[in-house]
C-alpha positions as CSV (number, residue, x, y, z in Angstrom):
1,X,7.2,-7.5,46.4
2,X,10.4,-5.5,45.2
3,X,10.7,-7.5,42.1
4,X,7.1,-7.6,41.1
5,X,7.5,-4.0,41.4
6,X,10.5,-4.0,39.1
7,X,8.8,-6.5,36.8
8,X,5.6,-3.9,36.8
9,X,7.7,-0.8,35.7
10,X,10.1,-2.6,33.5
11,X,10.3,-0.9,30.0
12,X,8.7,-3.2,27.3
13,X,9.6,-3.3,23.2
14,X,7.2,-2.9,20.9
15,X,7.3,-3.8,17.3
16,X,7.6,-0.4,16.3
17,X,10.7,0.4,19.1
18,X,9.0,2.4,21.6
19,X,10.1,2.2,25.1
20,X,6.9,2.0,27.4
21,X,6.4,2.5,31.3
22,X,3.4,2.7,33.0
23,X,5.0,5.6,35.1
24,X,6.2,7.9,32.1
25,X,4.2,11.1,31.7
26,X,4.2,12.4,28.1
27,X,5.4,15.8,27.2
28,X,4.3,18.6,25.6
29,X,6.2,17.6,22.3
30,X,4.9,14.1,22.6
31,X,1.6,15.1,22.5
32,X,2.3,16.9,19.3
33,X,4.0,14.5,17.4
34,X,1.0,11.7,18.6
35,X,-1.7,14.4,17.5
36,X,0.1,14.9,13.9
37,X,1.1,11.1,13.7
38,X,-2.8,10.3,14.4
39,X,-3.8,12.9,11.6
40,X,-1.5,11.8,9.1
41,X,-2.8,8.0,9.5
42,X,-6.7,9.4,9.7
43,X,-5.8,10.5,6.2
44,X,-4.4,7.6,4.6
45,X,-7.2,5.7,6.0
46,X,-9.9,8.1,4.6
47,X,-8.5,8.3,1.6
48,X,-7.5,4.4,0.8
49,X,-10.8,3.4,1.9
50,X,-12.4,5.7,-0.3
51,X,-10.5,5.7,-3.0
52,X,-9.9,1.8,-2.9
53,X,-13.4,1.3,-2.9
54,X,-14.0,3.3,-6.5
55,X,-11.4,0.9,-7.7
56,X,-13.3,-2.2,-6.6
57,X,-16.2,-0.5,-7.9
58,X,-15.1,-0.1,-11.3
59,X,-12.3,-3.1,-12.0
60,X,-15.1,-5.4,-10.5
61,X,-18.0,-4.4,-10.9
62,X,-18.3,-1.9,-14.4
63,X,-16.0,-4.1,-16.2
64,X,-17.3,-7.4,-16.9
65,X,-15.1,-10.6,-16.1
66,X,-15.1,-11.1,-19.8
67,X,-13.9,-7.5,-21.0
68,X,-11.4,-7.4,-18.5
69,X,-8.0,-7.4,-19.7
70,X,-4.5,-9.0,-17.4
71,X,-3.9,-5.2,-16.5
72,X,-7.4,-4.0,-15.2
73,X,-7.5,-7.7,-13.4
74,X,-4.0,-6.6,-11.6
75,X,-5.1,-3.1,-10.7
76,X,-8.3,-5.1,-9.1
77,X,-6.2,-7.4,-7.2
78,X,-4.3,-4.2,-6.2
79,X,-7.1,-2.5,-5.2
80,X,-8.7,-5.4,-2.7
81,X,-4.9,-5.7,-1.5
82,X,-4.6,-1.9,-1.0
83,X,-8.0,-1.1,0.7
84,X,-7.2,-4.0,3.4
85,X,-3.4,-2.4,3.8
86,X,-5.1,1.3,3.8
87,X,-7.8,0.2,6.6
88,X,-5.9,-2.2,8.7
89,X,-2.4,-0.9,9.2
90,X,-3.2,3.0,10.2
91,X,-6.3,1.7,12.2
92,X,-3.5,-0.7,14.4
93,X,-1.4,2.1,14.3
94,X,-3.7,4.8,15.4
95,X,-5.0,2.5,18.3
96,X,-1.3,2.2,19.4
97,X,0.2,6.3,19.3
98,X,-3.6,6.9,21.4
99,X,-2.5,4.1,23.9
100,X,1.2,4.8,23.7
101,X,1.8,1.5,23.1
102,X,1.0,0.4,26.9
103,X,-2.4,-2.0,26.2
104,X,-3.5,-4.3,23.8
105,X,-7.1,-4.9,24.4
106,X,-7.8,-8.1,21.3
107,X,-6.2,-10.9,23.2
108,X,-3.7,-13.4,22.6
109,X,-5.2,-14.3,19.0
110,X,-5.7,-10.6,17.9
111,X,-2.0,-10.6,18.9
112,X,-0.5,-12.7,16.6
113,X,-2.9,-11.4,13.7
114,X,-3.8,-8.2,14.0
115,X,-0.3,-6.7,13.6
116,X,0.8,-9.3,11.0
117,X,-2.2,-8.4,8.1
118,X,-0.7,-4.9,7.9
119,X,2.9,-6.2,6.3
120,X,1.5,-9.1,4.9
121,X,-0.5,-7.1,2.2
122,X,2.3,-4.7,1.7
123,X,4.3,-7.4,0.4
124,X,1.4,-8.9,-1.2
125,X,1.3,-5.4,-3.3
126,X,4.9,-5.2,-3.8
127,X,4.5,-9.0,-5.0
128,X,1.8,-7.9,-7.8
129,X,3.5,-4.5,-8.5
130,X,6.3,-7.4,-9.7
131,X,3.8,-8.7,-11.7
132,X,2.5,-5.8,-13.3
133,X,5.9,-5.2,-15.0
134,X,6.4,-8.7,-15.8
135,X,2.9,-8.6,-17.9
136,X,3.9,-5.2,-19.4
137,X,7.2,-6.5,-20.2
138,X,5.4,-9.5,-22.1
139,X,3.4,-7.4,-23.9
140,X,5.6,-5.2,-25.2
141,X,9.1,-6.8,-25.3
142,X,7.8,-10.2,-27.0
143,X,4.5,-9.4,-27.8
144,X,4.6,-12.5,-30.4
145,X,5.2,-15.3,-27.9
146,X,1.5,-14.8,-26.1
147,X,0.4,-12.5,-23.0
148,X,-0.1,-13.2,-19.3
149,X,-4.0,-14.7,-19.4
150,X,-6.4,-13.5,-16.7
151,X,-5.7,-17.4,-15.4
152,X,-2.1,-17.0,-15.0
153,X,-2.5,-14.1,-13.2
154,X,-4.7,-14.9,-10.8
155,X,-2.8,-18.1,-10.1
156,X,0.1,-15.2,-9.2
157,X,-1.7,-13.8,-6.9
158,X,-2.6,-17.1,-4.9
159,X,0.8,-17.8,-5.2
160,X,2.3,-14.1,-3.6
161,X,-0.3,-14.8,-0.9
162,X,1.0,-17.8,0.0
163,X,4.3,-16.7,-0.1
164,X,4.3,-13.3,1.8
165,X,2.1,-15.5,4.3
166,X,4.6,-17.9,4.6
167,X,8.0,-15.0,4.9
168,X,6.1,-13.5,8.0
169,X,5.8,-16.6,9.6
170,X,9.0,-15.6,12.1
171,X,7.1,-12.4,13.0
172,X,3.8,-14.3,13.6
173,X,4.8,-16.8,15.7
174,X,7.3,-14.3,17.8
175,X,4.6,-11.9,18.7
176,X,4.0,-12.5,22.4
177,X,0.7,-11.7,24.4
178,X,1.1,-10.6,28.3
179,X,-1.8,-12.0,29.7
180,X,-0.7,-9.7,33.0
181,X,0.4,-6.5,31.6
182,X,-2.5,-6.7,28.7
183,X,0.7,-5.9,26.0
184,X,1.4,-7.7,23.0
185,X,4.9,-7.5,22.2
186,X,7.6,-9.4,20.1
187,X,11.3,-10.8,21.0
188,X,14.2,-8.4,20.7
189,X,16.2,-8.6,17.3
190,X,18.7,-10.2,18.5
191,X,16.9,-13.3,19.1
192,X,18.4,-15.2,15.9
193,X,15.1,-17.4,15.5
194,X,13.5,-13.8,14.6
195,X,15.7,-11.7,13.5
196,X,17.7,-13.4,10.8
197,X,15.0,-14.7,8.9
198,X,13.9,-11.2,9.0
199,X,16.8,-9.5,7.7
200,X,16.8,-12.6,4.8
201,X,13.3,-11.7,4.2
202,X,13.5,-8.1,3.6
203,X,16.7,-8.3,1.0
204,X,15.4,-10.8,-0.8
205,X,11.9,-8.8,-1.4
206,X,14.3,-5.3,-2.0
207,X,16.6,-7.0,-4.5
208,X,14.1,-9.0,-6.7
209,X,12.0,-6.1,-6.8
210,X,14.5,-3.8,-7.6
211,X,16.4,-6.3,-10.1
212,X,12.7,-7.1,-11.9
213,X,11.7,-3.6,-11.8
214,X,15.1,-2.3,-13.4
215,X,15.4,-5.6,-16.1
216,X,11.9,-4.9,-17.8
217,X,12.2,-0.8,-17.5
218,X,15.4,-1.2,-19.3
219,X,13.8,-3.7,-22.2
220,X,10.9,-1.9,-22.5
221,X,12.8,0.9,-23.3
222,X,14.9,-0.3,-25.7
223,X,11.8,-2.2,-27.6
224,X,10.3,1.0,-27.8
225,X,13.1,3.4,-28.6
226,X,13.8,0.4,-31.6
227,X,10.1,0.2,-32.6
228,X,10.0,4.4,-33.3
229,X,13.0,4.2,-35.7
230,X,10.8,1.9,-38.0
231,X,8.3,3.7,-38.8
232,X,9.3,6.2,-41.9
233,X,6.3,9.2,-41.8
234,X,7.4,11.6,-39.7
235,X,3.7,11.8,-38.0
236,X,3.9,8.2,-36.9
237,X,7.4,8.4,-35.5
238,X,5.9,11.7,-33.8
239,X,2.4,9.7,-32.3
240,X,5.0,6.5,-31.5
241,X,7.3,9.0,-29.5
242,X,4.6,10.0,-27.6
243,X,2.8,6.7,-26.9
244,X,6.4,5.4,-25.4
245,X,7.0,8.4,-22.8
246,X,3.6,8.0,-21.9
247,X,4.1,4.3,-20.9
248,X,7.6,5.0,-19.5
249,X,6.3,7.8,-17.6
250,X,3.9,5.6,-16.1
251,X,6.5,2.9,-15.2
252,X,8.4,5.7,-14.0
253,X,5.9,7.0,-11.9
254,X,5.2,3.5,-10.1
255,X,8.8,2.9,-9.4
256,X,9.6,6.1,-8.3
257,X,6.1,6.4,-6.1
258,X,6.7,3.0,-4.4
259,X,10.6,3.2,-3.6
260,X,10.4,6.6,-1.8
261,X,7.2,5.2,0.4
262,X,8.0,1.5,0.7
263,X,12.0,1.4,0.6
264,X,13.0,4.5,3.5
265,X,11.3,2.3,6.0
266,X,12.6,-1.2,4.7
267,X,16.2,-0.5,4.7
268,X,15.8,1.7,8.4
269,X,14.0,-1.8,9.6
270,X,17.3,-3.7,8.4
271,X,19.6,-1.5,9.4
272,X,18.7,-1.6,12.5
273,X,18.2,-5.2,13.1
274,X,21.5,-5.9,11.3
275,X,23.3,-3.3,14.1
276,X,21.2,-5.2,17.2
277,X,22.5,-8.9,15.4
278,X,26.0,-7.8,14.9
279,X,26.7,-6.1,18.3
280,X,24.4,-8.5,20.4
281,X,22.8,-5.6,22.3
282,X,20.4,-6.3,24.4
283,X,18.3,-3.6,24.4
284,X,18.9,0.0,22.5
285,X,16.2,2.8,21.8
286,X,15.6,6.2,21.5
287,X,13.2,9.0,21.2
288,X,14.7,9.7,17.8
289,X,14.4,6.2,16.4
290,X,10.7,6.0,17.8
291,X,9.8,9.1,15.9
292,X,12.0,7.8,12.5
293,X,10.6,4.5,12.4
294,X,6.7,6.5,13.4
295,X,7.2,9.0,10.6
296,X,8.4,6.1,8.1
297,X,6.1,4.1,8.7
298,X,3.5,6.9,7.9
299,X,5.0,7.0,4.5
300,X,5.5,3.2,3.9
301,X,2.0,2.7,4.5
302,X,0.8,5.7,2.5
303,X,1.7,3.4,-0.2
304,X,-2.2,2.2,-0.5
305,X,-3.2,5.5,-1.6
306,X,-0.7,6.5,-3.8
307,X,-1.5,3.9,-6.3
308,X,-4.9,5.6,-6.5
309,X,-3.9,8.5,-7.8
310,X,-1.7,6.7,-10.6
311,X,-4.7,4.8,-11.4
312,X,-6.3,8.2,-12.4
313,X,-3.3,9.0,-14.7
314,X,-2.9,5.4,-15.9
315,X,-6.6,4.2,-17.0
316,X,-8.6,6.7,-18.9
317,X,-12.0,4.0,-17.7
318,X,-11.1,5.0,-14.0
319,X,-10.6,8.3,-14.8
320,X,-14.1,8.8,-17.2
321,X,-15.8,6.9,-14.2
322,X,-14.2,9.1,-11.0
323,X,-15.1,12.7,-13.6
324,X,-18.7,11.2,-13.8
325,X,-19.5,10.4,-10.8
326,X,-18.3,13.6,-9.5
327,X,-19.7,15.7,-11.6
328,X,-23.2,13.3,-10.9
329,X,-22.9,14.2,-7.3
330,X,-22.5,17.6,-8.0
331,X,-25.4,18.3,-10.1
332,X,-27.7,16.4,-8.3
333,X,-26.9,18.5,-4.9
334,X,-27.6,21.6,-7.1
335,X,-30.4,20.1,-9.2
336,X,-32.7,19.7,-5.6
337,X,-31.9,22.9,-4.1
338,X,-33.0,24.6,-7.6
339,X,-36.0,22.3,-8.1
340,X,-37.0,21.0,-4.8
341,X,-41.0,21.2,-4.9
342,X,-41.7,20.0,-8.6
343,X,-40.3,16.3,-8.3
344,X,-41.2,15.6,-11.8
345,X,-39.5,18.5,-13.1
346,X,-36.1,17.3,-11.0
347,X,-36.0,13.5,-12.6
348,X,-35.9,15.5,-16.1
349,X,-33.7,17.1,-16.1
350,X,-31.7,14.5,-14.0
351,X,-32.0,12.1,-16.5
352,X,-30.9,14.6,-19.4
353,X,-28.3,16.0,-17.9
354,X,-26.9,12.4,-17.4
355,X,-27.3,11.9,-21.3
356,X,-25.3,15.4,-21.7
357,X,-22.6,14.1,-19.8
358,X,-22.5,10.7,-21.1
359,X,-21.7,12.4,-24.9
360,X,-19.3,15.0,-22.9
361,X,-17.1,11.8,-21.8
362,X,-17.1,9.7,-24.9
């Protein structure tokens, strides 16, 4: 009976650090951070669904299949990959900081798959962010030797699927379901089987994105910095110059966006797996790790809705599209409370505001 009892109260790892009891009562201060952490992840989840959504909506559905250029077929690939990150990871982690990490209620198979979808499509967005700057680098650097076709890219994707899948495959097959305690849990990083291939994992992704992301900035800068020189009106070189910060800005932007989000998180998850490898302890936590790793993690996967936002800067279609829709909405809400009993009345002017707006946008 004693050592059922000390099996019962025995403090359990959870992927994201957090020592759990079934004894512990939570704090004042734990309350708070759970409440914030909970409202921070309600957000990313509102607004990637959302805003994911209107991506799908226009990459796939306004732009035909035939109109639609390597780039807009990227940012559609990014937005299916992004809305599943955006609903999926702070729904898991919502259910977990409400629980405290103490139950796991979608049995043994929700165990090994639930968790693992979450950093599967993060890499699978870092994998086509990689892509993106390959295509631009194509297209700009040696625009003479042919462009990424919409074929090519899509066999990319199947193939960053398959290949984040197949990474993760340490941290699928190590997450543990407890049948008694009702906890799904994974082996400590020390266990070499899981923790080494982890550690590869992550610098491998961190270096070639950095080295591809830094190669075809670099390039593309120099091609374009060249290609301003040539031109010998002053007006060109002037439209030129702006043309190239615009694009660099933009690559800028992406770089910038995604290594403050994705990166913080990455090398914290290293560093501490490469200290539990190197000193063989067997167990070490802390309150402050729980709420660095909680609060990174916030940030790494605020990374699905960030993109959204470049899209709007990025891709004057999206952007005529969100402005229209908007302003669609907005009229409509106004037209019925001005003209609510003569219907007739309401679809005209409907109809002709919609043809004012369309000649406002083009």
């Amino acid at each position: 009976m004693q050592c059922l009892r000390e099996n019962l109260f025995k403090p359990i790892m959870t992927p994201n650090f957090t020592e759990v009891t079934t004894s512990r009562p939570l704090k004042n201060a734990d309350l708070t951070s759970k409440g914030l952490l909970v409202t921070a992840f309600t957000l990313i989840l509102s607004i990637g669904v959302v805003g994911n959504l209107f991506v799908i909506y226009v990459f796939g559905r306004k732009l035909k299949s035939n109109h639609r250029s390597t780039t807009e077929l990227l940012i559609l690939y990014l937005g299916i990959t992004d809305l599943l990150s955006s609903m999926l990871n702070p729904s898991l982690y919502i259910y977990w900081t409400l629980t405290n990490f103490s139950r796991w209620d979608f049995g043994n198979f929700g165990c090994h798959i639930f968790p693992t979808i979450g950093p599967i499509m993060t890499s699978i967005s870092s994998g086509l962010l990689i892509t993106f700057a390959i295509d631009r680098y194509v297209a700009i650097v040696t625009p003479f030797r042919g462009t990424l076709s919409r074929k090519t890219v899509s066999i990319a994707f199947i193939i960053n699927i398959v290949i984040s899948t197949c990474f993760y495959f340490p941290y699928i097959f190590a997450l543990k379901f407890d049948p008694i305690l009702k906890i799904c849990k994974i082996p400590y990083p020390n266990n070499n089987s899981y923790g080494v291939p982890n550690c590869i994992f992550i610098i491998l992704r961190l270096c070639l994105f950095a080295t591809v992301f830094s190669f075809t900035n670099i390039k593309i800068f120099k091609t374009l910095k060249k290609r301003n020189t040539s031109f010998k009106r002053m007006e060109d070189r002037v439209e030129r110059l702006k043309q190239s910060k615009k694009i660099m800005g933009i690559l800028f932007t992406m770089e910038v966006v995604f290594t403050l989000l994705v990166f913080p998180r990455e090398l914290f998850y290293l560093g501490y797996n490469l200290f539990i490898l190197s000193t063989k302890n067997s167990m070490y936590s802390s309150p402050t790790l729980t709420q660095i790793n909680s609060w990174l993690k916030v940030a790494h996967t605020a990374n699905s809705c960030a993109n959204i936002f470049i899209y709007s800067n990025m891709h004057t279609v999206y952007r005529k599209h969100i402005i229209r829709t908007f302003l669609y909405f907005g009229n409509l809400k106004r037209s019925r409370k001005l003209s609510y009993p003569t219907t007739s009345y309401s679809s005209e002017k409907r109809s002709s505001f919609m043809k004012q707006l369309s000649l406002k946008i083009k």
